[in-house]
SEFIZA-3560 file (N, C-alpha, C; in Angstrom, 3 decimals):
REM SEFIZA-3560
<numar><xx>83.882</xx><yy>156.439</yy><zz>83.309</zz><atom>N</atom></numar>
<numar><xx>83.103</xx><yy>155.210</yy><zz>83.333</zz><atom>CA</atom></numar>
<numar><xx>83.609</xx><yy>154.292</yy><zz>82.227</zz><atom>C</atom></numar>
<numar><xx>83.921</xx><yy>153.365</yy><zz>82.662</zz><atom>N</atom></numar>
<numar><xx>84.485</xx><yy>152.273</yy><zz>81.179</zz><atom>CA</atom></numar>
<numar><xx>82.647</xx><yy>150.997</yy><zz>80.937</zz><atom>C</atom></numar>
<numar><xx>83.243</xx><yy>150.780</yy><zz>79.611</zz><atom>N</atom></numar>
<numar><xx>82.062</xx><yy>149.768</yy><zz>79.652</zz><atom>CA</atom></numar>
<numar><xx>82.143</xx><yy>148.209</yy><zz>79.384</zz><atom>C</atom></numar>
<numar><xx>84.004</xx><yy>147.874</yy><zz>79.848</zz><atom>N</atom></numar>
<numar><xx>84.022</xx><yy>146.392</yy><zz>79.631</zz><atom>CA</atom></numar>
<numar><xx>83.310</xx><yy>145.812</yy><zz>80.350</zz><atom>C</atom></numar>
<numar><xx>83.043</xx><yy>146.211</yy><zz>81.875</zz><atom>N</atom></numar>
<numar><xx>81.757</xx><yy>145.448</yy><zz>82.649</zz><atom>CA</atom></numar>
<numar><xx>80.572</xx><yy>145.692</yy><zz>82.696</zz><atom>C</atom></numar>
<numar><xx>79.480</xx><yy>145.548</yy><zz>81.520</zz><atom>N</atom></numar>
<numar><xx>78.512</xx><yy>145.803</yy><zz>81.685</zz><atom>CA</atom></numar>
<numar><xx>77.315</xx><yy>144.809</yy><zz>81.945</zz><atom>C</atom></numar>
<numar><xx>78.064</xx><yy>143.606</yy><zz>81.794</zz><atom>N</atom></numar>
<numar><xx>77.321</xx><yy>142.248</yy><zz>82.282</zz><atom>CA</atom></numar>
<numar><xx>77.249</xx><yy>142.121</yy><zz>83.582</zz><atom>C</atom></numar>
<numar><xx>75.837</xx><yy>141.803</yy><zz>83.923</zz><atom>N</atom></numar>
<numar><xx>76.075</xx><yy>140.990</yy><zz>85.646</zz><atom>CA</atom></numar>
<numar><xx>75.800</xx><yy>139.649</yy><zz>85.638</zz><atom>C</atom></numar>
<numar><xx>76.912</xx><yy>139.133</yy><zz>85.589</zz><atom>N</atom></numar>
<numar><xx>76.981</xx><yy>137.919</yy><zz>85.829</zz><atom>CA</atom></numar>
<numar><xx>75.650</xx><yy>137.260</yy><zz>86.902</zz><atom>C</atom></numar>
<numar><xx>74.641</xx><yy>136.281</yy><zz>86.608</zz><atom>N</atom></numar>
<numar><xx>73.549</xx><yy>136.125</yy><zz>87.335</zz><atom>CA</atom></numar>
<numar><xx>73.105</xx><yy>134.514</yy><zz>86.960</zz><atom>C</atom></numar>
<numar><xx>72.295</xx><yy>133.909</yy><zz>87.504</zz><atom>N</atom></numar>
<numar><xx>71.761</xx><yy>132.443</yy><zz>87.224</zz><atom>CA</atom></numar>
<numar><xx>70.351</xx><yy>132.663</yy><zz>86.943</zz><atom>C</atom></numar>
<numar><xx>69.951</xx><yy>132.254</yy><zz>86.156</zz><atom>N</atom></numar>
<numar><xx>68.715</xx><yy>132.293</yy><zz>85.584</zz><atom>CA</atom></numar>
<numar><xx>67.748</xx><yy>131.550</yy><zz>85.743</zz><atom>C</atom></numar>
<numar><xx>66.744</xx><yy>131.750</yy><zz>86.172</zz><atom>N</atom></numar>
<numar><xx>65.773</xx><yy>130.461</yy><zz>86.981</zz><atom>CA</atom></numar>
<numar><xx>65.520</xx><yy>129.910</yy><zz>85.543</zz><atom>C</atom></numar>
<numar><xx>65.308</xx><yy>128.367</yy><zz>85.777</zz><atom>N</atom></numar>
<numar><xx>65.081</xx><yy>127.938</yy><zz>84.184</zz><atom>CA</atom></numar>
<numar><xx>63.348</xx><yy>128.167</yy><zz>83.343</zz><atom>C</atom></numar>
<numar><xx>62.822</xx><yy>128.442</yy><zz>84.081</zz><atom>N</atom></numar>
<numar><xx>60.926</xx><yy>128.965</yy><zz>83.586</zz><atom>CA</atom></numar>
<numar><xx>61.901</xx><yy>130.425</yy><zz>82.289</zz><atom>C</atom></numar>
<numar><xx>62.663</xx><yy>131.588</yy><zz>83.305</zz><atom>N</atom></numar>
<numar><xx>63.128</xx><yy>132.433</yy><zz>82.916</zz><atom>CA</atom></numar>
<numar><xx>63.747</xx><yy>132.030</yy><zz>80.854</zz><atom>C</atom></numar>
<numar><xx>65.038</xx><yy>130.940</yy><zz>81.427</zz><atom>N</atom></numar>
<numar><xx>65.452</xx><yy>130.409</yy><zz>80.735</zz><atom>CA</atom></numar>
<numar><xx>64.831</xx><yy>130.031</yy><zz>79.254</zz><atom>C</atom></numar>
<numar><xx>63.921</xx><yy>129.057</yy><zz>79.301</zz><atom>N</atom></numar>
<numar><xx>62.939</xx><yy>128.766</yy><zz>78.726</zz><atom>CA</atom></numar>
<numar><xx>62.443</xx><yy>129.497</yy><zz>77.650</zz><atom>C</atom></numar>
<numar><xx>61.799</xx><yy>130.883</yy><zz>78.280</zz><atom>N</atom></numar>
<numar><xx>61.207</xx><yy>131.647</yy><zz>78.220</zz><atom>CA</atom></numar>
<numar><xx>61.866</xx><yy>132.506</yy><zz>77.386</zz><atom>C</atom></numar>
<numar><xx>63.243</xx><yy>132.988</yy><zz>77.300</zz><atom>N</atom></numar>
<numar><xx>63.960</xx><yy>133.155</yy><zz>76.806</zz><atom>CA</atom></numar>
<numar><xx>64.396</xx><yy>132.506</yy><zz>75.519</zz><atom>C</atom></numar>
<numar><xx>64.748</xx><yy>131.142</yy><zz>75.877</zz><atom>N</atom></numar>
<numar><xx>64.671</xx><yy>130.151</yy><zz>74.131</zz><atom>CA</atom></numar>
<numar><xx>63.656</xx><yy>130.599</yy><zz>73.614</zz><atom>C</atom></numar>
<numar><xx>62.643</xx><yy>130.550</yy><zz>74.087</zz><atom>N</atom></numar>
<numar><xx>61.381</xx><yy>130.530</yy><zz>72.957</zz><atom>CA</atom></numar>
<numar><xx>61.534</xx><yy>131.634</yy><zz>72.372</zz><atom>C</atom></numar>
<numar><xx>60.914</xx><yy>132.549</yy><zz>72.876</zz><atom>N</atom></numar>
<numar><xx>61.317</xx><yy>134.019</yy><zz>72.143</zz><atom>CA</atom></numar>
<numar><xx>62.550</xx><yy>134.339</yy><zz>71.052</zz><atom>C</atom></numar>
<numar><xx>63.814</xx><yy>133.796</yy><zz>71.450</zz><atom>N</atom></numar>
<numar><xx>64.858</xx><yy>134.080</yy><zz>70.302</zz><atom>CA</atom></numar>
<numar><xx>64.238</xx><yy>133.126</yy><zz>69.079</zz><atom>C</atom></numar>
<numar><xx>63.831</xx><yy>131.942</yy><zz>68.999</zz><atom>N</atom></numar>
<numar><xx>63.273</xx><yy>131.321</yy><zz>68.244</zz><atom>CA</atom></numar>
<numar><xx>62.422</xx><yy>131.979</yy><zz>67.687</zz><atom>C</atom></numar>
<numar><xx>61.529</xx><yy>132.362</yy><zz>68.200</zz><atom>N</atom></numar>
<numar><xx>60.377</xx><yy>132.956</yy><zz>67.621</zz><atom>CA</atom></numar>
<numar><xx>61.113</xx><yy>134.434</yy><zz>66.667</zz><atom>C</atom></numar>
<numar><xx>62.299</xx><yy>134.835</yy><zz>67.067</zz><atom>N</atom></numar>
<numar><xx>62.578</xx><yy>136.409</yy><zz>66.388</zz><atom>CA</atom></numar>
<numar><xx>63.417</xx><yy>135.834</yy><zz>65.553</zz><atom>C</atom></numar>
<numar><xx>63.692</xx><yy>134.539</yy><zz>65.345</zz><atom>N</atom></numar>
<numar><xx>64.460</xx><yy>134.021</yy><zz>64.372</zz><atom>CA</atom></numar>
<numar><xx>63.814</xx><yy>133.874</yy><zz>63.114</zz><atom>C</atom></numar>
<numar><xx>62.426</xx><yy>133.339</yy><zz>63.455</zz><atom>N</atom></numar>
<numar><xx>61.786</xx><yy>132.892</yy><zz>62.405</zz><atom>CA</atom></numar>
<numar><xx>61.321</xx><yy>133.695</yy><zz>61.951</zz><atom>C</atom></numar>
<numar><xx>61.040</xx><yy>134.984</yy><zz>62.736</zz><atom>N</atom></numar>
<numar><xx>60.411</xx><yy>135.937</yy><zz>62.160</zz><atom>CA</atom></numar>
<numar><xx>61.461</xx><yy>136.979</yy><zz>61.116</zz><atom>C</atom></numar>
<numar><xx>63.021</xx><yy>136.607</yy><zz>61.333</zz><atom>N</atom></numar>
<numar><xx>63.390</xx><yy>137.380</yy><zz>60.615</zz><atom>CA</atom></numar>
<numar><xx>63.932</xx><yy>136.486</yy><zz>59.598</zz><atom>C</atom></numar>
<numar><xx>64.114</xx><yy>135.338</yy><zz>59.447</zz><atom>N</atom></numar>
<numar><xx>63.936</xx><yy>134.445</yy><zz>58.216</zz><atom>CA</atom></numar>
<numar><xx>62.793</xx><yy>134.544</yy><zz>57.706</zz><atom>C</atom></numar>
<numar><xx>61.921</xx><yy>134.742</yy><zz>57.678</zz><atom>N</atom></numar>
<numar><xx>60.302</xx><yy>134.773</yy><zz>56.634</zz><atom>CA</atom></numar>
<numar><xx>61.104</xx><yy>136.156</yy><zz>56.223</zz><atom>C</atom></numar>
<numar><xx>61.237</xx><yy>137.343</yy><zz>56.842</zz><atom>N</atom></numar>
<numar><xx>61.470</xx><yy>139.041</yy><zz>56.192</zz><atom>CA</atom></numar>
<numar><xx>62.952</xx><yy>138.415</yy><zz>55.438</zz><atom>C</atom></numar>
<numar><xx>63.549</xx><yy>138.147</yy><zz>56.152</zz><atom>N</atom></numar>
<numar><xx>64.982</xx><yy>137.816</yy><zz>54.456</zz><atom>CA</atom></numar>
<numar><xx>64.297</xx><yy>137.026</yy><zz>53.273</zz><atom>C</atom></numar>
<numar><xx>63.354</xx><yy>135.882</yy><zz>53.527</zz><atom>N</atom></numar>
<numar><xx>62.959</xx><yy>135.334</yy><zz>52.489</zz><atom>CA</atom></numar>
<numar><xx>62.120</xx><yy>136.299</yy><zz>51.808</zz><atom>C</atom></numar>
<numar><xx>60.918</xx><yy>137.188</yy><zz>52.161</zz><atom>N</atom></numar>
<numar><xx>60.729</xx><yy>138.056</yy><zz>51.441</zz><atom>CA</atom></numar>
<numar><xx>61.028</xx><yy>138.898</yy><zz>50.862</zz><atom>C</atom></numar>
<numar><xx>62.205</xx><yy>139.393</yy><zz>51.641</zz><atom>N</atom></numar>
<numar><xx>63.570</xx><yy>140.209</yy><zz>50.350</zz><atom>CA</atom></numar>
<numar><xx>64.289</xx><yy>140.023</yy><zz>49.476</zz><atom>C</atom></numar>
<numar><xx>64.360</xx><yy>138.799</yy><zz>49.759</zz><atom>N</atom></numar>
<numar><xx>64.931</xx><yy>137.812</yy><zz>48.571</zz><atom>CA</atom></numar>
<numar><xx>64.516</xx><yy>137.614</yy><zz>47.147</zz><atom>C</atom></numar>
<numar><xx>62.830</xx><yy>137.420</yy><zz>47.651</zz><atom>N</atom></numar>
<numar><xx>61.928</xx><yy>137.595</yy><zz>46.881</zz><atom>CA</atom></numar>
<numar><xx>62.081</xx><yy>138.266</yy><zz>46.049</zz><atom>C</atom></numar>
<numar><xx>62.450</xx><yy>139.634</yy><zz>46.078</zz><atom>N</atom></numar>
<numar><xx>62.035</xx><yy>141.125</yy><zz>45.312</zz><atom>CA</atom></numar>
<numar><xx>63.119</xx><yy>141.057</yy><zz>44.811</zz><atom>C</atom></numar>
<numar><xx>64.058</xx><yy>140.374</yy><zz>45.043</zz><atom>N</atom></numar>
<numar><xx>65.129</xx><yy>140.804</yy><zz>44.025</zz><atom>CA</atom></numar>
<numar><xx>65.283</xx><yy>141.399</yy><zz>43.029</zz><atom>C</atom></numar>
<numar><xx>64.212</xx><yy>140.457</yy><zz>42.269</zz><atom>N</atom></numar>
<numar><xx>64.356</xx><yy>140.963</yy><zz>40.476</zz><atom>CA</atom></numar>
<numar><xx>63.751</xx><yy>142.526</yy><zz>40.610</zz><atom>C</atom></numar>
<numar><xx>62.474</xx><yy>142.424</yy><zz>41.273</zz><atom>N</atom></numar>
<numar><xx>61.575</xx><yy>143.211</yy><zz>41.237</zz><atom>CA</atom></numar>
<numar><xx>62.445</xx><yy>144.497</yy><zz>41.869</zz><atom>C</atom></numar>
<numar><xx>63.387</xx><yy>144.807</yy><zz>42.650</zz><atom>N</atom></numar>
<numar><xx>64.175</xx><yy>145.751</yy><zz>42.886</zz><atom>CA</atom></numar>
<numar><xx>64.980</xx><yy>146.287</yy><zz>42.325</zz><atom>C</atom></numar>
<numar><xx>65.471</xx><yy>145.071</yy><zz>41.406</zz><atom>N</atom></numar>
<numar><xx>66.568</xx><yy>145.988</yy><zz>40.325</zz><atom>CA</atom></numar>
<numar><xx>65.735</xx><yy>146.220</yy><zz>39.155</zz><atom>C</atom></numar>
<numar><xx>64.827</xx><yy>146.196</yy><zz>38.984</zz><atom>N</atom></numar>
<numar><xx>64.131</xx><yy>147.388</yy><zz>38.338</zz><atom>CA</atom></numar>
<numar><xx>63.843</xx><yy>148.294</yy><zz>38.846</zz><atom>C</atom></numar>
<numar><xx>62.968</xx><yy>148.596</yy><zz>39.682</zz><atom>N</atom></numar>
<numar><xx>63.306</xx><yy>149.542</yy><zz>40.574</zz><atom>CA</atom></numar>
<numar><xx>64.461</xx><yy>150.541</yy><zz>40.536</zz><atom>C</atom></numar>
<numar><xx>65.211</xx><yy>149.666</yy><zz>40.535</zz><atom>N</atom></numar>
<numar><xx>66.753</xx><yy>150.652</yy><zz>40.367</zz><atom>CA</atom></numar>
<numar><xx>66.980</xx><yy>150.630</yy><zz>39.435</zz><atom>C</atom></numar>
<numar><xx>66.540</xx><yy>150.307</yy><zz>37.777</zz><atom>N</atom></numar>
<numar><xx>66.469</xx><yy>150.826</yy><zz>36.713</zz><atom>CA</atom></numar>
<numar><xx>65.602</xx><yy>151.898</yy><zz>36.069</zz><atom>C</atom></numar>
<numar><xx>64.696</xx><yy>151.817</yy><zz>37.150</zz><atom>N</atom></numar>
<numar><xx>64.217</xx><yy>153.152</yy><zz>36.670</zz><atom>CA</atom></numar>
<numar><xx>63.998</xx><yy>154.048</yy><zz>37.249</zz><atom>C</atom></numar>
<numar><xx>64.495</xx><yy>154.511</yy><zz>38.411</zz><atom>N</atom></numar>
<numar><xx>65.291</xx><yy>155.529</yy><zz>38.757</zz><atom>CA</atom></numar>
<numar><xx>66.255</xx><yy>155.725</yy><zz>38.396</zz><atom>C</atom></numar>
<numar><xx>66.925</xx><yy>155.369</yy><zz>38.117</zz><atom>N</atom></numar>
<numar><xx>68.358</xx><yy>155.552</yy><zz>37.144</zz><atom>CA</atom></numar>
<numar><xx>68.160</xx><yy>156.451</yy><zz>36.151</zz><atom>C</atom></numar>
<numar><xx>67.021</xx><yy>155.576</yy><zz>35.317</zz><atom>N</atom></numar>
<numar><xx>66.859</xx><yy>156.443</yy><zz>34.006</zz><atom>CA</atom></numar>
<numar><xx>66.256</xx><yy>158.227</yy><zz>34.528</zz><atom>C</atom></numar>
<numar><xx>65.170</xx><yy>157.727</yy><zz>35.140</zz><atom>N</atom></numar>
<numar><xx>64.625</xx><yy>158.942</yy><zz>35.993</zz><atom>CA</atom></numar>
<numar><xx>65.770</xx><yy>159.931</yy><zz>36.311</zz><atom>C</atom></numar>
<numar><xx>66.530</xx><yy>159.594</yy><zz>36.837</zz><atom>N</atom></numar>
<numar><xx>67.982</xx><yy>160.355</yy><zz>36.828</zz><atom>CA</atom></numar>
<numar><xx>68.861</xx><yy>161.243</yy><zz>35.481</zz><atom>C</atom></numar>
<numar><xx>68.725</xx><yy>160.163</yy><zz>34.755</zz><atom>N</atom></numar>
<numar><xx>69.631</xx><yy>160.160</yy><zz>33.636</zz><atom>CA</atom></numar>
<numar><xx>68.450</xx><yy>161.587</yy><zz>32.893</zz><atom>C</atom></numar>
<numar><xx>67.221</xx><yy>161.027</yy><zz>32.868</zz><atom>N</atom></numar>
<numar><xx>66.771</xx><yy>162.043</yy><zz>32.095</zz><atom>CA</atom></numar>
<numar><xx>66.056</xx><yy>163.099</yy><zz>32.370</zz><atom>C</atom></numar>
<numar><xx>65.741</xx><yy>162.864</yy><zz>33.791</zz><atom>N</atom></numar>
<numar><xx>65.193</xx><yy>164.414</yy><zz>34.579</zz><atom>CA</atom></numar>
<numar><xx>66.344</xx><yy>165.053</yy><zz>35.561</zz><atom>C</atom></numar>
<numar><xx>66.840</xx><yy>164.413</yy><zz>36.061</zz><atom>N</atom></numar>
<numar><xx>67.474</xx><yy>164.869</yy><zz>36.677</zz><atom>CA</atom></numar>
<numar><xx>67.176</xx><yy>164.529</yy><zz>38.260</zz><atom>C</atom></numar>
<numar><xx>67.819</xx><yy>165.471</yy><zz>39.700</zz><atom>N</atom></numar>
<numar><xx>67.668</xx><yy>165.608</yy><zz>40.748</zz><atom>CA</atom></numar>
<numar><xx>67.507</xx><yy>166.995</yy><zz>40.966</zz><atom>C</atom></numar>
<numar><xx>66.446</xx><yy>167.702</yy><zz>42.274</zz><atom>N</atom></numar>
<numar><xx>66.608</xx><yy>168.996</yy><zz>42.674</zz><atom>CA</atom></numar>
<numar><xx>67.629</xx><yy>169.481</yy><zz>43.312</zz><atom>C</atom></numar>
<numar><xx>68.487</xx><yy>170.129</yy><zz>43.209</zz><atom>N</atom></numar>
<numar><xx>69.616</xx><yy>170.560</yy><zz>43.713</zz><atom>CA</atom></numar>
<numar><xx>69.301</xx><yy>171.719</yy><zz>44.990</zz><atom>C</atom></numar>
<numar><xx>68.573</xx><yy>172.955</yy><zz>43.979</zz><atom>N</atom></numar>
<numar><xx>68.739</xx><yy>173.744</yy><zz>44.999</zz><atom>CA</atom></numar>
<numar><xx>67.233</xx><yy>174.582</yy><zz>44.450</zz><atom>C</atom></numar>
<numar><xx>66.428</xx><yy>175.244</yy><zz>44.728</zz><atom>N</atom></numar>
<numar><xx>65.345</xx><yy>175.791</yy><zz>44.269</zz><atom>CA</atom></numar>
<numar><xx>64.679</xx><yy>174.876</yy><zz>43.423</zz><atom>C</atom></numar>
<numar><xx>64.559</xx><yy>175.282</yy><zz>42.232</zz><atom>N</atom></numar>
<numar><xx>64.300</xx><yy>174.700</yy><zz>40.823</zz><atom>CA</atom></numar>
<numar><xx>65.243</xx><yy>174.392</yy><zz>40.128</zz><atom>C</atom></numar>
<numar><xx>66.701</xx><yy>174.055</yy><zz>40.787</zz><atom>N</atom></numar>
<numar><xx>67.411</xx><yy>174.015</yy><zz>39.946</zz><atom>CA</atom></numar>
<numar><xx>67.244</xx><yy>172.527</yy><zz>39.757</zz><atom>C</atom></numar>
<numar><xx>68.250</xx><yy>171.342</yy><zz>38.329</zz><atom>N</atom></numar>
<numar><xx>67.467</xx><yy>170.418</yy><zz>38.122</zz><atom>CA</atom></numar>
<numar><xx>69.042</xx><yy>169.962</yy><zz>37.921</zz><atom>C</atom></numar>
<numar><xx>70.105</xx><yy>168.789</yy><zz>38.470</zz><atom>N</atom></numar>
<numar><xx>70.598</xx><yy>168.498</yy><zz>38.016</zz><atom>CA</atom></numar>
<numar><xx>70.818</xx><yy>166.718</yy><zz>37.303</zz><atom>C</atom></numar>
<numar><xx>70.894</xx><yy>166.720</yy><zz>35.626</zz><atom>N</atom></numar>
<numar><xx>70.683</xx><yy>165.254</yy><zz>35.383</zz><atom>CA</atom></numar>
<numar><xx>72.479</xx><yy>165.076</yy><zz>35.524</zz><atom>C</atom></numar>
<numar><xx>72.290</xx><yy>162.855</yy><zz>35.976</zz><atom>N</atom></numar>
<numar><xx>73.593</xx><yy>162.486</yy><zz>35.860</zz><atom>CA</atom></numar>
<numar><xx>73.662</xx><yy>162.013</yy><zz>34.743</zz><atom>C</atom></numar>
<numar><xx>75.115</xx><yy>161.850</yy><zz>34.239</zz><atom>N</atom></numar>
<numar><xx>75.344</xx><yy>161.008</yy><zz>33.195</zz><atom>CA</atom></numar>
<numar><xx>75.733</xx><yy>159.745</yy><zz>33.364</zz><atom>C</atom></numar>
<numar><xx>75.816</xx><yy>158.907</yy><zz>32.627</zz><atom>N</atom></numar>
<numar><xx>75.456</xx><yy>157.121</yy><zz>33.024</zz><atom>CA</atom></numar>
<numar><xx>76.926</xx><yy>157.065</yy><zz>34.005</zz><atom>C</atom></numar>
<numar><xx>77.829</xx><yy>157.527</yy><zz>33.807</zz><atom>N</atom></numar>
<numar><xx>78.914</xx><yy>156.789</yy><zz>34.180</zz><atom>CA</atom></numar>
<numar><xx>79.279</xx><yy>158.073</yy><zz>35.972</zz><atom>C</atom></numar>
<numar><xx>77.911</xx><yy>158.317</yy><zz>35.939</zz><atom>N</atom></numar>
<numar><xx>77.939</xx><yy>159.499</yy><zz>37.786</zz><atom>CA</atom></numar>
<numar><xx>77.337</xx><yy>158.010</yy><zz>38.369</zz><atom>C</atom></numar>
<numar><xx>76.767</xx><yy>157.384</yy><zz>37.671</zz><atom>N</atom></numar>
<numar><xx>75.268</xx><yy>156.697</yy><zz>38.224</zz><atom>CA</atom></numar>
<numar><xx>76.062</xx><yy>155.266</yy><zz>38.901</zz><atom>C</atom></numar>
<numar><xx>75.512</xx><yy>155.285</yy><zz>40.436</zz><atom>N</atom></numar>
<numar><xx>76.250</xx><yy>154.335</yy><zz>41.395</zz><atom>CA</atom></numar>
<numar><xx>76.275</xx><yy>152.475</yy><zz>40.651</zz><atom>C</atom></numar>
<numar><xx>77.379</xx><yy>151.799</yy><zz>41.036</zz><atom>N</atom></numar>
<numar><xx>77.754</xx><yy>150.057</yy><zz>40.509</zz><atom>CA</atom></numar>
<numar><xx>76.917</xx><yy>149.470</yy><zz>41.506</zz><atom>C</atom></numar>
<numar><xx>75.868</xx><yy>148.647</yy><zz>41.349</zz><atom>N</atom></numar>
<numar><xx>74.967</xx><yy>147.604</yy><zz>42.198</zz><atom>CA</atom></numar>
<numar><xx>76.338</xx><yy>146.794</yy><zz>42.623</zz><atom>C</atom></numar>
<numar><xx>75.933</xx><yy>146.726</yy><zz>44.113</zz><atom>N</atom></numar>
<numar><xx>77.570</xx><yy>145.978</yy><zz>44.761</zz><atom>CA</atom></numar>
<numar><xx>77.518</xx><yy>144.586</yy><zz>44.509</zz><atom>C</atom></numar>
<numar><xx>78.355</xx><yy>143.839</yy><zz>44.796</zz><atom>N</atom></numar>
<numar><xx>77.914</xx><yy>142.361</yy><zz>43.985</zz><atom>CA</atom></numar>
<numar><xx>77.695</xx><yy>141.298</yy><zz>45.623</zz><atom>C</atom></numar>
<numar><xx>76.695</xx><yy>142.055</yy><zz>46.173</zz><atom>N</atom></numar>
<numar><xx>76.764</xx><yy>141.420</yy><zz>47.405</zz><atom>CA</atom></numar>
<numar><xx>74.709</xx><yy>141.041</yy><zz>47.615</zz><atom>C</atom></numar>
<numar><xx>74.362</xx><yy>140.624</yy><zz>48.356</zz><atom>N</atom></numar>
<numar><xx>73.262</xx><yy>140.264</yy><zz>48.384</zz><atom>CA</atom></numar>
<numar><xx>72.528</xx><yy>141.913</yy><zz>49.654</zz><atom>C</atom></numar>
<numar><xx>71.378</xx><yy>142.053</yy><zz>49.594</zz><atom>N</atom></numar>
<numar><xx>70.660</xx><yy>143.278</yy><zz>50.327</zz><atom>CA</atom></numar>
<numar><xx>71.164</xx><yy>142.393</yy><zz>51.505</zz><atom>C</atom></numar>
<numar><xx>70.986</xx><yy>143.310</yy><zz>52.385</zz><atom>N</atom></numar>
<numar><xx>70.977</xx><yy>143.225</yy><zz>53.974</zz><atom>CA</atom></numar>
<numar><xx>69.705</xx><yy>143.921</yy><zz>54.380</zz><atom>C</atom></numar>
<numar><xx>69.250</xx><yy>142.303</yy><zz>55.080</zz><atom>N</atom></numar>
<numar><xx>67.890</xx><yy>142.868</yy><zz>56.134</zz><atom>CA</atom></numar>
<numar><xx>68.147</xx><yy>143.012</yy><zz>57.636</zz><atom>C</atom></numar>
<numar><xx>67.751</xx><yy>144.489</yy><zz>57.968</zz><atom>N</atom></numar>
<numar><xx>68.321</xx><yy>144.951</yy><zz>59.089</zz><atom>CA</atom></numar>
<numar><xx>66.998</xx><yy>145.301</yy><zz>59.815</zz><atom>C</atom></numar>
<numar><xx>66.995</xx><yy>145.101</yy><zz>61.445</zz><atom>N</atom></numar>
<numar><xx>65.697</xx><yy>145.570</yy><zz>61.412</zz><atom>CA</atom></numar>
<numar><xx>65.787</xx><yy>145.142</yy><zz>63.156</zz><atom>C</atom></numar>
//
């Protein structure tokens, strides 16, 4: 089975049409308000990720039972220099 043809080519009654604009509009806006609210948190996230970090640095992670392993600063992941991605 290949899947370059998976379109059926068709004409769309325009009510259909319509009906269609609106809705992408509507999931547009709705996912511009959720990026603007992520945006938001920015600051408020990279703290977040400062203190888990430290949380890291000084408790550690569970490995395996009780075992406890801490990282040292330079295990601990580079914030990418790119903006979050809202996926959804």
């Amino acid at each position: 089975m290949t899947f370059k043809n998976t379109r059926i080519e068709r004409e769309l009654p325009a009510e259909v049409r319509k009906w269609l604009d609106e809705e992408v509009k509507e999931q547009d806006e709705r996912y511009q308000k959720i990026v603007d609210e992520m945006r938001a948190l920015d600051s408020t996230r990279d703290q977040w990720y400062e203190e888990f970090f430290e949380r890291l640095k000084k408790y550690g992670f569970n490995v395996d039972g009780d075992q406890r392993l801490k990282l040292a600063e330079e295990e601990l992941p580079v914030k990418p220099e790119r903006d979050h991605v809202v996926v959804y």
